[in-house]
Structure formats: structure tokens, C-alpha cells
C-alpha atoms as an extended CHARMM CRD file, in Angstrom:
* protein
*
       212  EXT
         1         1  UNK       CA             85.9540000000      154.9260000000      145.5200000000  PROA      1               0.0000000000
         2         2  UNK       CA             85.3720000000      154.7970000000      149.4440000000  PROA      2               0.0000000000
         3         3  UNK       CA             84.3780000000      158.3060000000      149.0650000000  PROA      3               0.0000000000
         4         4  UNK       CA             82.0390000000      156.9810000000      146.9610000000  PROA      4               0.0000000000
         5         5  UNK       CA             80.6600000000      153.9490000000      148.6150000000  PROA      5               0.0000000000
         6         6  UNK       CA             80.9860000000      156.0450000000      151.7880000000  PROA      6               0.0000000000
         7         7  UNK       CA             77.9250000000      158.3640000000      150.3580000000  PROA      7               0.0000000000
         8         8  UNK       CA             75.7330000000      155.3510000000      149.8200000000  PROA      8               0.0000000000
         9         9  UNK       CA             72.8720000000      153.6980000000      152.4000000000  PROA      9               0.0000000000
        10        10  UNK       CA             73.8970000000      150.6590000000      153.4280000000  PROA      10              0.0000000000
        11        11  UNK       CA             71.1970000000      149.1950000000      150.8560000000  PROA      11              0.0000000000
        12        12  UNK       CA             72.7540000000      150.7110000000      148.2070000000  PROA      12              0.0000000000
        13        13  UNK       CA             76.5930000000      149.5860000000      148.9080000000  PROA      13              0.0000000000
        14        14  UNK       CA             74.6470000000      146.3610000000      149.3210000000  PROA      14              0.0000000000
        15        15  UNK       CA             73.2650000000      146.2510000000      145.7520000000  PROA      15              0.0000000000
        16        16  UNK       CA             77.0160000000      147.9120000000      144.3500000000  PROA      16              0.0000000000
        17        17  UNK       CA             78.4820000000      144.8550000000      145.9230000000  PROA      17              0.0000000000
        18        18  UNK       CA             76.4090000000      142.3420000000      144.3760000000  PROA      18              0.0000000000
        19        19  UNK       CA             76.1070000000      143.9240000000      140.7720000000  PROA      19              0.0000000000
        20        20  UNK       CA             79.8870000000      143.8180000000      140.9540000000  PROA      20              0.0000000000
        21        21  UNK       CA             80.0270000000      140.0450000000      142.4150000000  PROA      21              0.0000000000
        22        22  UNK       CA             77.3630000000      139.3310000000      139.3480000000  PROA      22              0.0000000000
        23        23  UNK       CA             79.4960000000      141.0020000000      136.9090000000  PROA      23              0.0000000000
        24        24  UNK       CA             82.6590000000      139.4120000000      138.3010000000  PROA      24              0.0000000000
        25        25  UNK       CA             81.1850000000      136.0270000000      138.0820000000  PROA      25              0.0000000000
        26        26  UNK       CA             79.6250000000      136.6850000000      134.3630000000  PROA      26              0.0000000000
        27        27  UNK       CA             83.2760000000      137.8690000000      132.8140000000  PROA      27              0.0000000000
        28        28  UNK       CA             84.9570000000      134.6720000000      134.5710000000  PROA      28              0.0000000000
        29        29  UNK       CA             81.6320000000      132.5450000000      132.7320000000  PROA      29              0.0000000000
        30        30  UNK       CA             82.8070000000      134.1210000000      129.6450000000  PROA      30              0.0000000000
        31        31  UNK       CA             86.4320000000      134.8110000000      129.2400000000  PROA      31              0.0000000000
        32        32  UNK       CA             87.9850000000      132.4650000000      131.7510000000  PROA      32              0.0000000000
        33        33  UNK       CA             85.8210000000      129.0780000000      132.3650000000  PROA      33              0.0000000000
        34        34  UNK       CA             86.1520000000      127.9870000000      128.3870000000  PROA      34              0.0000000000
        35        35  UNK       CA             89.7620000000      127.8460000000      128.8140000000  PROA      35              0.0000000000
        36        36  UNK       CA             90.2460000000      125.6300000000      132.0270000000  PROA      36              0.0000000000
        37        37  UNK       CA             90.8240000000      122.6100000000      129.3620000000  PROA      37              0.0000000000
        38        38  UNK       CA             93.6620000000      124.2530000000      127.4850000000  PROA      38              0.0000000000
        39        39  UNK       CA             96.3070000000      122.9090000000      130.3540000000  PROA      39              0.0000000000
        40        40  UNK       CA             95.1010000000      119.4060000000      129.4340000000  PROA      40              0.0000000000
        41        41  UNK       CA             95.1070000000      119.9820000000      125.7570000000  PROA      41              0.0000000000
        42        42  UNK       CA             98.5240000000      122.0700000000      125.6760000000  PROA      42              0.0000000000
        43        43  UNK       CA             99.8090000000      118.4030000000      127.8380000000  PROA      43              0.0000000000
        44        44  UNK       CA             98.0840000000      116.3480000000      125.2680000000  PROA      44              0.0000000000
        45        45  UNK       CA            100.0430000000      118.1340000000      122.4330000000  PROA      45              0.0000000000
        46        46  UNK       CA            103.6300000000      118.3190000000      124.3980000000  PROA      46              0.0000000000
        47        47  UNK       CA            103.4780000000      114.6350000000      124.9180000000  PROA      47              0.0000000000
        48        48  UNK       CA            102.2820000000      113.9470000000      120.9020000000  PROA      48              0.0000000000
        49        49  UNK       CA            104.9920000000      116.2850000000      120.0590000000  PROA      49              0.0000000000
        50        50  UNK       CA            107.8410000000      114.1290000000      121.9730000000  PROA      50              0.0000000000
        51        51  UNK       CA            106.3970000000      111.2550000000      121.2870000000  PROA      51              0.0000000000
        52        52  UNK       CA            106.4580000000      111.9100000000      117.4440000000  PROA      52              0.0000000000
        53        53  UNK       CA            110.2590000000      113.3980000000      118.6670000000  PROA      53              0.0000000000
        54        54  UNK       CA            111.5490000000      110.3820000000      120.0430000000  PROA      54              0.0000000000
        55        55  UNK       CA            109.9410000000      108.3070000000      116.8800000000  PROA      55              0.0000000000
        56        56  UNK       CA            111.8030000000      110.6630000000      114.3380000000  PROA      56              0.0000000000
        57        57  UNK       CA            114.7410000000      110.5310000000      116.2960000000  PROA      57              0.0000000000
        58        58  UNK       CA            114.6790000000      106.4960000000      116.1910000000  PROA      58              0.0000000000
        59        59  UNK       CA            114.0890000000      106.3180000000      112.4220000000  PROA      59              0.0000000000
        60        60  UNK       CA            117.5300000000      108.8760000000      112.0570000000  PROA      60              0.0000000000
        61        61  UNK       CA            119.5230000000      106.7230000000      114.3630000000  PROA      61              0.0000000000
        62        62  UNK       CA            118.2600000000      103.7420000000      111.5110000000  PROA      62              0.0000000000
        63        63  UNK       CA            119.8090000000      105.2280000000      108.4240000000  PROA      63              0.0000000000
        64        64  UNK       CA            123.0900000000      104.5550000000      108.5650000000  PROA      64              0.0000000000
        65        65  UNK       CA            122.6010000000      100.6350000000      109.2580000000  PROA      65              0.0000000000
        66        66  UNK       CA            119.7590000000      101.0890000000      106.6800000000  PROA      66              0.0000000000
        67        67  UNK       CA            122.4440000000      102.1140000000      104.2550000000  PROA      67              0.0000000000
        68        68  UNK       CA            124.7400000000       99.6150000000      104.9950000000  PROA      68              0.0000000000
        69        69  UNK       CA            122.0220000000       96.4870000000      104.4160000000  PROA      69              0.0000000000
        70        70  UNK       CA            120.8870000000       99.0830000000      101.0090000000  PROA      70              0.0000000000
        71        71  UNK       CA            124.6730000000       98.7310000000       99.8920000000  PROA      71              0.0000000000
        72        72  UNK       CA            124.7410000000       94.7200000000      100.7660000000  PROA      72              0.0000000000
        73        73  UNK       CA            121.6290000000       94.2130000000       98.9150000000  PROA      73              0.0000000000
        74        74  UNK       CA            122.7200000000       96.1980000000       95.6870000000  PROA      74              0.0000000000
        75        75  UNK       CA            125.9750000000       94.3910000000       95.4560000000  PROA      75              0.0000000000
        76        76  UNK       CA            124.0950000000       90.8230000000       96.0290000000  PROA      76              0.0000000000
        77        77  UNK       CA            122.6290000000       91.4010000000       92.1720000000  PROA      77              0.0000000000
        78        78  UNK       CA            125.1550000000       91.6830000000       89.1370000000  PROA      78              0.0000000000
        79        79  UNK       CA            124.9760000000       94.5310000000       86.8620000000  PROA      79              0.0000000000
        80        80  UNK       CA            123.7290000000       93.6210000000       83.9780000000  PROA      80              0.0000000000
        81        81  UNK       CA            123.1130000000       95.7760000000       80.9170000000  PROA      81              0.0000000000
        82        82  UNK       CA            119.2660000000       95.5350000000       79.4650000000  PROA      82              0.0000000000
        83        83  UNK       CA            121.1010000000       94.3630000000       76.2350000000  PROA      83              0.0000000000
        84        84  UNK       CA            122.4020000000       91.4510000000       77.8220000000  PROA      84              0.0000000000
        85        85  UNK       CA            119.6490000000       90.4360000000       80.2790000000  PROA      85              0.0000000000
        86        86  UNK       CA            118.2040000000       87.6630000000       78.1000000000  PROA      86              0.0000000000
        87        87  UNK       CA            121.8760000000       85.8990000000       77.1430000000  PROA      87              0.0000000000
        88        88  UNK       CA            122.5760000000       86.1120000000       80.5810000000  PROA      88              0.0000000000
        89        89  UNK       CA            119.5430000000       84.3790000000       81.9790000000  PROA      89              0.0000000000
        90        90  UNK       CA            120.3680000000       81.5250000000       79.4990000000  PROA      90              0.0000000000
        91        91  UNK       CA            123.6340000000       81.0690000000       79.3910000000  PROA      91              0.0000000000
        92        92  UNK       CA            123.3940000000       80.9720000000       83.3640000000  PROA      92              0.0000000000
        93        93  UNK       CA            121.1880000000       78.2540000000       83.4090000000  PROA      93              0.0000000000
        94        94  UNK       CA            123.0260000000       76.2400000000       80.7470000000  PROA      94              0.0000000000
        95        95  UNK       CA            126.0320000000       76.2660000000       82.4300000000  PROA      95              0.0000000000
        96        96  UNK       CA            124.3630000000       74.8110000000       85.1560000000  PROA      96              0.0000000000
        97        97  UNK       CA            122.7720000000       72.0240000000       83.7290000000  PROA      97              0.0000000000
        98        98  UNK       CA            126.2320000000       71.0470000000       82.2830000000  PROA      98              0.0000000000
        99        99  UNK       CA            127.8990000000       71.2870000000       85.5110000000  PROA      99              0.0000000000
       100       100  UNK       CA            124.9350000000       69.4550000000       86.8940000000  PROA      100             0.0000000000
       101       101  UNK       CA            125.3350000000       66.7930000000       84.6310000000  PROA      101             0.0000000000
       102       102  UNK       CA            121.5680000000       67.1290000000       83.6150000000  PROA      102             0.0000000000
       103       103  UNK       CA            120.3280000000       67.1230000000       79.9490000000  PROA      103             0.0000000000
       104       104  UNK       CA            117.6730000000       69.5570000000       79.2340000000  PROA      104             0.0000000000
       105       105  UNK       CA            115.0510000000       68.2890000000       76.6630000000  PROA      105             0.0000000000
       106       106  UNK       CA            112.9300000000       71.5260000000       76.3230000000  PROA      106             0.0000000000
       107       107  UNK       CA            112.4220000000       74.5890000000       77.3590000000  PROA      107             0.0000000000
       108       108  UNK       CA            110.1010000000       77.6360000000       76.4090000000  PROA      108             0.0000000000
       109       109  UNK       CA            110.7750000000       81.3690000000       75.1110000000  PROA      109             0.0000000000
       110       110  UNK       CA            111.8650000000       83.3300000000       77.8960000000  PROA      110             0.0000000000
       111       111  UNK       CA            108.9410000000       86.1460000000       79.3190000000  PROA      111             0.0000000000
       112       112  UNK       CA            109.6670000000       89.3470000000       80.5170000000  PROA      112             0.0000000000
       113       113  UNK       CA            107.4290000000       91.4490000000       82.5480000000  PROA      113             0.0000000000
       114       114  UNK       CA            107.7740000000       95.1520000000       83.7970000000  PROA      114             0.0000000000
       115       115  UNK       CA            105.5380000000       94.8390000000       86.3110000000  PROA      115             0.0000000000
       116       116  UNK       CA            107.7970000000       96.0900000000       89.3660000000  PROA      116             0.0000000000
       117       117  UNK       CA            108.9680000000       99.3660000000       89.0360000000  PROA      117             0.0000000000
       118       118  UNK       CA            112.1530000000       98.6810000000       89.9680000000  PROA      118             0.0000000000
       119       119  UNK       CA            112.9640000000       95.1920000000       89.0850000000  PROA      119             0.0000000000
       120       120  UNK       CA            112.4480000000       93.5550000000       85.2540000000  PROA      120             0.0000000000
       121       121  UNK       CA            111.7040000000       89.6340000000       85.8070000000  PROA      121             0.0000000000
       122       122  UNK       CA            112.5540000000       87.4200000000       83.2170000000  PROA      122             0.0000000000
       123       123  UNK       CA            110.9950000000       83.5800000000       83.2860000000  PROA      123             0.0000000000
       124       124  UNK       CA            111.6370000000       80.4250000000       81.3850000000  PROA      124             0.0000000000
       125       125  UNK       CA            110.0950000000       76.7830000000       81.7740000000  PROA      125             0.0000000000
       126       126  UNK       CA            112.4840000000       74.0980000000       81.2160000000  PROA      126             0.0000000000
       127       127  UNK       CA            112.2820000000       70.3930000000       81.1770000000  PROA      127             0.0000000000
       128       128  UNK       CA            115.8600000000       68.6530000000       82.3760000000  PROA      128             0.0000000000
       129       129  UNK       CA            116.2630000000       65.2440000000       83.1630000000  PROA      129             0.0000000000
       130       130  UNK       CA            119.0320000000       63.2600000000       85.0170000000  PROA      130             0.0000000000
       131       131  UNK       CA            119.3160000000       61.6660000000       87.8930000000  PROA      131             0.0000000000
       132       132  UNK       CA            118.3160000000       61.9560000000       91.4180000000  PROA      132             0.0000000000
       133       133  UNK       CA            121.3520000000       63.6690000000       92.2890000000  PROA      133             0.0000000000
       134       134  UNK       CA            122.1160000000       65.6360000000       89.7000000000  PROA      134             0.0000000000
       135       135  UNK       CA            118.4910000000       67.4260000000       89.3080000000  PROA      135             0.0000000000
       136       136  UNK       CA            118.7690000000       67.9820000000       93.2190000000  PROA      136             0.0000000000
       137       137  UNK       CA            122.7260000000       69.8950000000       92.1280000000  PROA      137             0.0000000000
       138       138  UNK       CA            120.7700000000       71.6470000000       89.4900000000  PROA      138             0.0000000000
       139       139  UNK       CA            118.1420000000       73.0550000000       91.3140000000  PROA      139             0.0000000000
       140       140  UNK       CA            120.7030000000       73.9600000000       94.5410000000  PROA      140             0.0000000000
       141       141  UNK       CA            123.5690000000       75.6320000000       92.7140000000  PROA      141             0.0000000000
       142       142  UNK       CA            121.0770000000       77.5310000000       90.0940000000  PROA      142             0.0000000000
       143       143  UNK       CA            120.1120000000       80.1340000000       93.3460000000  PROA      143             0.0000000000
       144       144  UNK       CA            122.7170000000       79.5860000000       95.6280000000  PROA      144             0.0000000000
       145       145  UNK       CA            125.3030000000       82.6730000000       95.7190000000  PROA      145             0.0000000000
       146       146  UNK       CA            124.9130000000       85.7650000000       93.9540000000  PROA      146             0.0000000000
       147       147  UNK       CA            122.7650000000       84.5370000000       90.9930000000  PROA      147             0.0000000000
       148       148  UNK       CA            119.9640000000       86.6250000000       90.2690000000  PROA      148             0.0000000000
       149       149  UNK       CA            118.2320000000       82.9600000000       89.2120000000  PROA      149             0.0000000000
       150       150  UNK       CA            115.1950000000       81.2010000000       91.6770000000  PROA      150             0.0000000000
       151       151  UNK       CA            113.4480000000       78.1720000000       91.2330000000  PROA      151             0.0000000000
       152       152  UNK       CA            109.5440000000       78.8830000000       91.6600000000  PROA      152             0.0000000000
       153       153  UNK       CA            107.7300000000       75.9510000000       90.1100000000  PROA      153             0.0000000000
       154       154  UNK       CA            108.8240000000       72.3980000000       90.1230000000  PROA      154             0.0000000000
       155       155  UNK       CA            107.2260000000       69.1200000000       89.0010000000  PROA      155             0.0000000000
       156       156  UNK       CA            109.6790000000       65.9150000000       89.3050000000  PROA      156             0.0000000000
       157       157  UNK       CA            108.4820000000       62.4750000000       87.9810000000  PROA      157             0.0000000000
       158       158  UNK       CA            110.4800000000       59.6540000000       86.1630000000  PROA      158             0.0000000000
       159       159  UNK       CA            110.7180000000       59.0760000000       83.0490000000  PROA      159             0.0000000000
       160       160  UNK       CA            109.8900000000       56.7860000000       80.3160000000  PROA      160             0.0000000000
       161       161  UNK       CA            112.6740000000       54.2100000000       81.1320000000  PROA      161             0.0000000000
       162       162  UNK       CA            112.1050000000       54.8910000000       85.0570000000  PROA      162             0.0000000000
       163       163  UNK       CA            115.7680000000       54.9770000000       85.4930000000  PROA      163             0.0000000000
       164       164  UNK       CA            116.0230000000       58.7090000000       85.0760000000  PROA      164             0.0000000000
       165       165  UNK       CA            113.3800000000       61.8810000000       86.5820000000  PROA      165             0.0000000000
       166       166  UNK       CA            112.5370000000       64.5890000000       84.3940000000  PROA      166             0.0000000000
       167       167  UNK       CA            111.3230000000       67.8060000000       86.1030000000  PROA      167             0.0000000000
       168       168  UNK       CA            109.7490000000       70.6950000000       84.7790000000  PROA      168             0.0000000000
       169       169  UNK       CA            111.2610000000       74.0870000000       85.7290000000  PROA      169             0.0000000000
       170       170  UNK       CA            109.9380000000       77.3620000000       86.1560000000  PROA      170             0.0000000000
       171       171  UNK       CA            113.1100000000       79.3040000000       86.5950000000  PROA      171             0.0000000000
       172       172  UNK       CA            113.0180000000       82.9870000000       87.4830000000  PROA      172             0.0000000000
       173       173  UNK       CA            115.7700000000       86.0900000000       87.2980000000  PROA      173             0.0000000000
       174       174  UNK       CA            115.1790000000       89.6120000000       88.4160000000  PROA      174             0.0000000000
       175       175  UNK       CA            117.2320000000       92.6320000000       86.8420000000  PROA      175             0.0000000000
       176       176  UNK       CA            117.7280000000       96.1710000000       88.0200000000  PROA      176             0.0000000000
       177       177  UNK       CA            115.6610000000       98.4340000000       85.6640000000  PROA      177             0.0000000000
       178       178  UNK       CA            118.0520000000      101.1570000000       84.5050000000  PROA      178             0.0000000000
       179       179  UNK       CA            117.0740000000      104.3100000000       86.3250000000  PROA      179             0.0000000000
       180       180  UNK       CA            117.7120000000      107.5040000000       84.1770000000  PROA      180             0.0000000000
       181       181  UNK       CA            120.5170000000      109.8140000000       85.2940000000  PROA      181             0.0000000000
       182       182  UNK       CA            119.9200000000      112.9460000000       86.3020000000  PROA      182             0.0000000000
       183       183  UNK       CA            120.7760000000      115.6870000000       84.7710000000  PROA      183             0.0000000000
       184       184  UNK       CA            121.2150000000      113.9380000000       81.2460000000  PROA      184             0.0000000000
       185       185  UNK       CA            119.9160000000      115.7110000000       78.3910000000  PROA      185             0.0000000000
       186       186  UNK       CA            118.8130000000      114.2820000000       75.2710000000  PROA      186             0.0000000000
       187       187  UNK       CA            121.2130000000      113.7800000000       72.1250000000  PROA      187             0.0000000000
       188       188  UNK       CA            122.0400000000      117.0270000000       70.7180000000  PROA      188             0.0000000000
       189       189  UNK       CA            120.9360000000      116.4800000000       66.9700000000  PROA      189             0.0000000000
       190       190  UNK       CA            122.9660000000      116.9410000000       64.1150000000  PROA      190             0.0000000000
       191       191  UNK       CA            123.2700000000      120.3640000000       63.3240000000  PROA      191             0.0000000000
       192       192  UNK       CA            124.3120000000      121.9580000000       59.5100000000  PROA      192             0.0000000000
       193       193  UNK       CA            126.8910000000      124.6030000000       59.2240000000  PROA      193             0.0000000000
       194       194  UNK       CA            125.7420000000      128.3260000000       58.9110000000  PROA      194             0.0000000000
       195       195  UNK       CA            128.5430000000      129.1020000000       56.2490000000  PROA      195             0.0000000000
       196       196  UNK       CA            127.2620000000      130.8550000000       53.6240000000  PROA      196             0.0000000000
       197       197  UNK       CA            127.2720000000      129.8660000000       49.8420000000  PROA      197             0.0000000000
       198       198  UNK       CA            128.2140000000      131.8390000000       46.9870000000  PROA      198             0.0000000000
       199       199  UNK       CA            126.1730000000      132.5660000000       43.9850000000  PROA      199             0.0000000000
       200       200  UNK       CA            125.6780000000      129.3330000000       41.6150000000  PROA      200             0.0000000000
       201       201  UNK       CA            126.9250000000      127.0970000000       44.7140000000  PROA      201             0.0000000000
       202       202  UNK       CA            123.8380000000      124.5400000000       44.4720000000  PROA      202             0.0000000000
       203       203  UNK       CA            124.5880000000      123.9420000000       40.5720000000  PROA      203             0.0000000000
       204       204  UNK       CA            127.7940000000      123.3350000000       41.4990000000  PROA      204             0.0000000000
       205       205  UNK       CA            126.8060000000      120.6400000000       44.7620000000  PROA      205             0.0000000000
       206       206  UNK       CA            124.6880000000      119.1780000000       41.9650000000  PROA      206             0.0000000000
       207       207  UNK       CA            127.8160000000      118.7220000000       39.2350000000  PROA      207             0.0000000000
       208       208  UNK       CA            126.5970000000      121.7200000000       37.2120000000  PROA      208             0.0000000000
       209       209  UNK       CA            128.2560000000      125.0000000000       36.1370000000  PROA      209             0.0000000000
       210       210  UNK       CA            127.0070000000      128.6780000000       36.7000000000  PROA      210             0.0000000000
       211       211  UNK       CA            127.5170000000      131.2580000000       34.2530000000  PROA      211             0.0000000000
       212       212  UNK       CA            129.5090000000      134.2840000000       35.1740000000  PROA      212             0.0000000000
């Protein structure tokens, strides 16, 4: 190469040197200057990434007290087969309203609606009446614990007399649906026995005789 340039009039080592400056600067336009942002971006996406690290990591850390309060709120509700959901809700709140003291003078068929996909909710009006202290028993002890019972609407005036109040219930109860199990396959249906039947067999199912 200095052989080369060596050769050349100073004019012409002149014009070498810039073509190559011009050519140096053109394949730095092109192949270098579009990537002076990928330091920023490649800082952009190692902070997202530990950021979203540190977040996953959090949420982990949260299962097992997530599992615990799961566990605590399963065994707040009592198992109760679909069958039975119905007696249940009834029987619960008339065993309240005769340890209340309270005598209920109505009461409407109980609803059910699917509407949750995890809970079935089963609500009943009622109309009790009693006095002050035993509607305000009533409507206390028919939530309180694990009963699967709320109060949501209440209307409370006096009655007739005006020496009793009557109030109108909206009582509530949410059941567990049953989830299916997996791996349970359907009833295997009855199947008839591959034996096989000798000549004149049907006649004789049917009482009849076959003729040698």
C-alpha cells in the first residue's frame, strides 16, 4: 500500500485520502449510526425484564398464604349435597326463628339462581314477627358463624296490635356448585352376555317347545 500511495502525485494521494474518508464516513451512515439507540433500548428491556422478575417473584412468595386464606374460606361454608340444599336453607332458618322466639307468618317459595359459576344462591322472603328483641336475635344469629345464611333486605314496622313488629325478610344462602371430578367417566351401561343360544332357545325363553 505505501508502495502504492508512494507512486501517486501528491494530488492524487490527496483525492485517495478523501474517497476513503467519504467512504469511511458513508459505511458508518449506514451500518453503524442506526444502531447507536440499541444500548438504550437493550436498558429499556433489562429493566422491563426485572421489573416483570421481581413482580413474578412477589406473586410466588403470595401462594402459600394465598392457600392458607383459600383453605380458611372453603372450610367457612358447609358441604352440602345439591339434594339437600333446599331442606337445609329451611330448616336453618326455622330453627332460628324458634330459638329466636319469633313466629313467622309467611314466607315465599324459595328461588334458586345459577348465575355465579361457582356458587348456587338460594333466596326466600319471610315475614316473622316478635318482639323488639327477639327479631334483632333473629336477624344476628341467622349469619353469625359458619352459616351460609345473610340477611339482604329488611323492612321492620309494628303490627296490627302495635305491641309486636313484623319484618319482612329477604334471606339469602350460597352453596358450592359441585365441580365434576376429573377423570370420571360416565356409567358404563348395562351390557348383555355374549353366550350363545342353542337351536329352539327363544321358543323356549317364550314358554314354548322346539321340535327335535
Amino acid at each position: 500500500m505505501k508502495t502504492y500511495l508512494s507512486n501517486l502525485r501528491p494530488s492524487e494521494r490527496r483525492l485517495v485520502a478523501a474517497v476513503g474518508v467519504v467512504f469511511f464516513i458513508v459505511i458508518n451512515w449506514l451500518f453503524v449510526f442506526p444502531h447507536f439507540s440499541d444500548w438504550s433500548a437493550a436498558d429499556h428491556r433489562m429493566w422491563e425484564a426485572n421489573r416483570k422478575l421481581k413482580l413474578y417473584e412477589g406473586k410466588i412468595a403470595l401462594t402459600a398464604n394465598l392457600e392458607r386464606q383459600i383453605k380458611a374460606l372453603e372450610s367457612e361454608g358447609l358441604a352440602v349435597p345439591a339434594e339437600e340444599q333446599s331442606h337445609n336453607f329451611a330448616s336453618a332458618v326455622t330453627s332460628q326463628e324458634a330459638q329466636s322466639g319469633v313466629t313467622q307468618q309467611s314466607n315465599s317459595r324459595i328461588i334458586v339462581s345459577t348465575n355465579n359459576p361457582f356458587f348456587l344462591e338460594l333466596s326466600q322472603n319471610i315475614n316473622v314477627q316478635g318482639r323488639e328483641p327477639q327479631i334483632v336475635d333473629f336477624l344476628y344469629h341467622l349469619g353469625s358463624g359458619n352459616s351460609l345464611i345473610r340477611v339482604r333486605d329488611l323492612n321492620i314496622g309494628p303490627d296490627p296490635s302495635h305491641q309486636q313488629l313484623v319484618a319482612g325478610v329477604k334471606v339469602v344462602a350460597s352453596y358450592q356448585k359441585k365441580t365434576p371430578t376429573k377423570g370420571t367417566s360416565a356409567p358404563a351401561s348395562k351390557t348383555t352376555s355374549n353366550t350363545r343360544s342353542e337351536p329352539g332357545s327363544e321358543l323356549a325363553l317364550a314358554g314354548g317347545s322346539s321340535k327335535p
